[in-house]
TORPALO-207065 format. One record per residue: x, y, z of N, C-alpha, C in turn. Coordinates in steps of 0.05 Angstrom, whole numbers, plus 32768, in hexadecimal, padded with zeros to 4 digits. Layout:
BEGIN
XYZXYZXYZ
...
END
This chain:
BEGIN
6D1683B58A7C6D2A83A68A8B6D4483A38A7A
6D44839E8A5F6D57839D8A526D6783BB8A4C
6D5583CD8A466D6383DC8A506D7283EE8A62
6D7083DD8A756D8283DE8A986D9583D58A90
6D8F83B48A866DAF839E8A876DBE83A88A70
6DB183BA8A5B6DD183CB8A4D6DD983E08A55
6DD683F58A656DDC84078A6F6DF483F68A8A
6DDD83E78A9C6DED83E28AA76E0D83CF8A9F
6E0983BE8A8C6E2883B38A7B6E3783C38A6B
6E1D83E38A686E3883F18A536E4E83F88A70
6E4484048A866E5184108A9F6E5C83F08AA5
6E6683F08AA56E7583D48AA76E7183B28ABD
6E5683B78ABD6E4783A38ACB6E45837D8AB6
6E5F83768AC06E69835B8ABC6E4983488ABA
6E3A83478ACB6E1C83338AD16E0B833D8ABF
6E05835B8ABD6DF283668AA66DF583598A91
6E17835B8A7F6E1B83528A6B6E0E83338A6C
6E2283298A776E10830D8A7B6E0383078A73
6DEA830B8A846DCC830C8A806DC483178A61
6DD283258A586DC3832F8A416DD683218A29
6DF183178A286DFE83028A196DEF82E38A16
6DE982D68A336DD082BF8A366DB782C98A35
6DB182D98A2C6D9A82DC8A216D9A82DF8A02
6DA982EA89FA6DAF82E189DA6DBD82D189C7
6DCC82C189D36DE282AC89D16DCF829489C3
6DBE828889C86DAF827489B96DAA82898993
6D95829B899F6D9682A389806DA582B5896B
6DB982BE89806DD382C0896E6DE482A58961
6DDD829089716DE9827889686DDA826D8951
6DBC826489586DB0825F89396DB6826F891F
6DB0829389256DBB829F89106DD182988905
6DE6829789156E08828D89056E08827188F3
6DF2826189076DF2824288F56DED823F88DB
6DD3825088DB6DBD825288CA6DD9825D88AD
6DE1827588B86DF3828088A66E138273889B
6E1C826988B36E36825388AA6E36823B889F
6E26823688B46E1B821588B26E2D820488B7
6E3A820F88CA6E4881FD88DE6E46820888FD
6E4A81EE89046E4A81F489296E5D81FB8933
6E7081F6892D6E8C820389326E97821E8936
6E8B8224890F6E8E8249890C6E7E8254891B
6E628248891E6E4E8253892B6E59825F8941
6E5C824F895B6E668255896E6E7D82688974
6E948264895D6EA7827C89636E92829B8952
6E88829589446E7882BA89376E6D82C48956
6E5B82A3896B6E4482B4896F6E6882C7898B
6E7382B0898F6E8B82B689A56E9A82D589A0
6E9D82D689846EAF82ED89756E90830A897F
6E7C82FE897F6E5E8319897C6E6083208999
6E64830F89A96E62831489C36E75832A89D2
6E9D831D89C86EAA832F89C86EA6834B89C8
6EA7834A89A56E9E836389A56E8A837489AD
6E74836389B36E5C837789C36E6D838189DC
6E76837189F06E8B83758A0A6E9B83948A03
6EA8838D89E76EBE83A989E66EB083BA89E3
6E9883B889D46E9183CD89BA6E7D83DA89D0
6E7183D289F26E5383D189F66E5083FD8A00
6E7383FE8A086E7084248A126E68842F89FF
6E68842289DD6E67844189D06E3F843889C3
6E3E842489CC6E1A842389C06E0C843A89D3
6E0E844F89C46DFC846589CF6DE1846289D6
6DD6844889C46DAE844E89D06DB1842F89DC
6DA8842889EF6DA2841489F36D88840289F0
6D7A841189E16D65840989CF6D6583F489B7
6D7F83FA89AE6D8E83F289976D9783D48998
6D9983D489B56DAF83B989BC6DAF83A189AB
6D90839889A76D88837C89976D9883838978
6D8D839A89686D9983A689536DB483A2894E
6DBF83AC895C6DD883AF89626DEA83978962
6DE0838089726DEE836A89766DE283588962
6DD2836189546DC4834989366DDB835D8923
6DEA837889226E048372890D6E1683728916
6E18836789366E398361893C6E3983468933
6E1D832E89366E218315892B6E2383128910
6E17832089036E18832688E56E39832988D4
6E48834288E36E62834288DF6E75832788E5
6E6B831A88F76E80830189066E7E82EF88F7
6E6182EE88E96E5982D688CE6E6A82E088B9
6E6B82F388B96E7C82FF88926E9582F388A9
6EA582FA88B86EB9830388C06EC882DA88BC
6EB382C388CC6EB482AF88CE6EB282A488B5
6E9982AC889A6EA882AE887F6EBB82A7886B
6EC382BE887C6ED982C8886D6EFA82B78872
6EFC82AA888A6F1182A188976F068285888F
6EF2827C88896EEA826188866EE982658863
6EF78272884F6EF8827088326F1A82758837
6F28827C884A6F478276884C6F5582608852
6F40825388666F488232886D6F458229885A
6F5D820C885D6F5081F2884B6F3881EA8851
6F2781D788416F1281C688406F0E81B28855
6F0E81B388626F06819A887B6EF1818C8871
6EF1816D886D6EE4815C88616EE181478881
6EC3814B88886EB8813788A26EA7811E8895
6EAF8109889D6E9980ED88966E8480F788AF
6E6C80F888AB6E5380FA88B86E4580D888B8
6E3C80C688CD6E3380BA88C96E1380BF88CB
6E0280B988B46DE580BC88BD6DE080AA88BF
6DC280A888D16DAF809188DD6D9B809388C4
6D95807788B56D8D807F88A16D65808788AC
6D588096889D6D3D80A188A66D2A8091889F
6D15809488AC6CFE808888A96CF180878890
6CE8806C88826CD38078886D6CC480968873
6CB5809E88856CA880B3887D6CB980D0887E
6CD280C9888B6CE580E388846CEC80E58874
6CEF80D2885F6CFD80DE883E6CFE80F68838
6CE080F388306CD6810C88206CE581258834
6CE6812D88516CE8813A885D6D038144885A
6D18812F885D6D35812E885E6D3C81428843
6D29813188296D33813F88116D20815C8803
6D17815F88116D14818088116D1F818A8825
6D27818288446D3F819688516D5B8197883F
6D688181882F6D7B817B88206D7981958806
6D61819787F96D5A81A187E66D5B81C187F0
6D5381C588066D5581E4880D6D6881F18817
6D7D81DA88256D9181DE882D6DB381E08810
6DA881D287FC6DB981DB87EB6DAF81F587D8
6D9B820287D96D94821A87D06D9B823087E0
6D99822F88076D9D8243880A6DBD8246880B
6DCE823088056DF4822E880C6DF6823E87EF
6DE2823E87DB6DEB825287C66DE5826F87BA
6DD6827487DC6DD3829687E06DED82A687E8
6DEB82B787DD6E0182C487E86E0582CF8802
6E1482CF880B6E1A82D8882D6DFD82EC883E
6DFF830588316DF0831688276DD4830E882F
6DCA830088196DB082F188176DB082E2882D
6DC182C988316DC582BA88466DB282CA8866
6DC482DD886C6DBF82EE88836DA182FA8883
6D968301886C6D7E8314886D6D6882F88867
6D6D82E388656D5382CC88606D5C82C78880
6D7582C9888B6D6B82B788AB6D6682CB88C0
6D7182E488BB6D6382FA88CC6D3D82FC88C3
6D3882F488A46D2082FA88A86D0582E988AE
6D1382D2889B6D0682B588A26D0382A788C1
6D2182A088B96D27828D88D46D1B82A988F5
6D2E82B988F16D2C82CB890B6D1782D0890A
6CFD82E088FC6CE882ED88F96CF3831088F4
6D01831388F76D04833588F56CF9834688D3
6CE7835E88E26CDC836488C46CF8836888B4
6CFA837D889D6D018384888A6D0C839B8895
6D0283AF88996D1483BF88AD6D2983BC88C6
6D1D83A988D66D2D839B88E46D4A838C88DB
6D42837F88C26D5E836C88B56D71838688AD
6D5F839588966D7783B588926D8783BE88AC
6D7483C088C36D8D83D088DD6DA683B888E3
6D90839C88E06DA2838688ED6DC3838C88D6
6DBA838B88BC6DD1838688A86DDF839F88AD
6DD583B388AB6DDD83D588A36DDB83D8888B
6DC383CF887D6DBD83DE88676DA383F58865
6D9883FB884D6D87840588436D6A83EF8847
6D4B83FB88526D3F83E5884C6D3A83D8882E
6D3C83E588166D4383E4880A6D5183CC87F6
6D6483CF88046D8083B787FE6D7783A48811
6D5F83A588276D63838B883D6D4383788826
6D378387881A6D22837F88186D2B836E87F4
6D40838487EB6D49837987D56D59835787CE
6D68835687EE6D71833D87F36D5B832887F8
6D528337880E6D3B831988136D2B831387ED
6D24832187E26D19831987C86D30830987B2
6D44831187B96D4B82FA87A26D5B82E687AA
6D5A82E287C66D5D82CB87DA6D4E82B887D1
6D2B82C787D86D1A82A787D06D1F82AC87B6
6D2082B887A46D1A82AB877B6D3382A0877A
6D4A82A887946D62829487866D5E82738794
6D4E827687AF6D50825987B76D3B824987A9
6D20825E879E6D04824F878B6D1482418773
6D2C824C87656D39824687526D418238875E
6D598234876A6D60821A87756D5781FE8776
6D4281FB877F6D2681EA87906D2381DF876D
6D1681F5875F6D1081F187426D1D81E68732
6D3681E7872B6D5081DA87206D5181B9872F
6D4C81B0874D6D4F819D874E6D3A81898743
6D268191874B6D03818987416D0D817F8721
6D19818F87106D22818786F26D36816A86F9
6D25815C86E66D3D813686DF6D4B814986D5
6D6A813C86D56D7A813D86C46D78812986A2
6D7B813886876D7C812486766D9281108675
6D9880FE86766DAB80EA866B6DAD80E6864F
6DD080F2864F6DDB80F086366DE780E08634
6DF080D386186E0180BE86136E1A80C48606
6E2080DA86056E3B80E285FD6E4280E285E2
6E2280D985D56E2680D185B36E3580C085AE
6E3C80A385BB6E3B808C85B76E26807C85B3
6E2C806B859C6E0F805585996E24803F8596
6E13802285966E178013859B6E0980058586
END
């Protein structure tokens, strides 16, 4: 069936597209989150993927491809959203939280704890832990998604986790307190 609704949106069927944009629009959107980590960018990558699937949809020769295909038009819209978000200034938001339950602590501070390991993956990495983790897609799958080598897709996912295990690891370490070599 899916491959009806791209044939029929590459021939220029307005409802096909549709249907096959709301059908991927949620997890093109987690993907972008997962990767920006904002709701904002999110929304213009997954907006910018869609476009271009629209312009780009006459020259996808297999329509087999489609899912493939549109996991590196979102992929490009994340570098692309990136890249435009390291040109802006810093936008600084007060967040108010509701403070958590005793038994969420612990919870809060390992999402806290994983979430500052994966903001220090590189883009790269970023993309191939949420294509492979979050999304489920094998290793082959993330290579077509990225356009690499499997290779290079299997190389990222590995030093993704030793860079976020490191991460995780580094915080687990107290800090020593120094005294600056003052006594008193």
């Amino acid at each position: 069936m899916q491959r009806d609704l791209v044939e029929a949106a590459r021939d220029g069927d307005h409802e096909a597209f549709e249907v096959l944009a709301s059908a991927a629009g949620d997890r093109l959107y987690r993907f972008a989150w997962l990767v920006l980590g904002d709701s904002h960018q999110a929304e213009d990558a997954v907006q910018d993927a869609i476009v271009r699937a629209w312009q780009g949809l006459p020259e996808l020769r297999d329509p087999e491809r489609w899912e493939a295909w549109l996991h590196r038009l979102i992929v490009n819209a994340c570098a692309d959203q990136g890249r435009l978000r390291m040109r802006q200034s810093v936008e600084v938001r007060m967040v108010r939280l509701e403070p958590a339950a005793r038994d969420d602590v612990h919870l809060v501070d390992d999402h806290d704890q994983l979430d500052r390991g994966f903001r220090k993956l590189k883009p790269g990495q970023r993309a191939a832990v949420v294509l492979h983790f979050y999304l489920g897609l094998s290793v082959p799958e993330v290579a077509d998604a990225l356009g690499v080598p499997v290779g290079t897709a299997k190389s990222r996912i590995h030093y993704a986790v030793d860079a976020m295990r490191a991460a995780l690891e580094a915080d687990e370490r107290t800090p020593i307190a120094t005294t600056g070599g003052l006594t008193q």
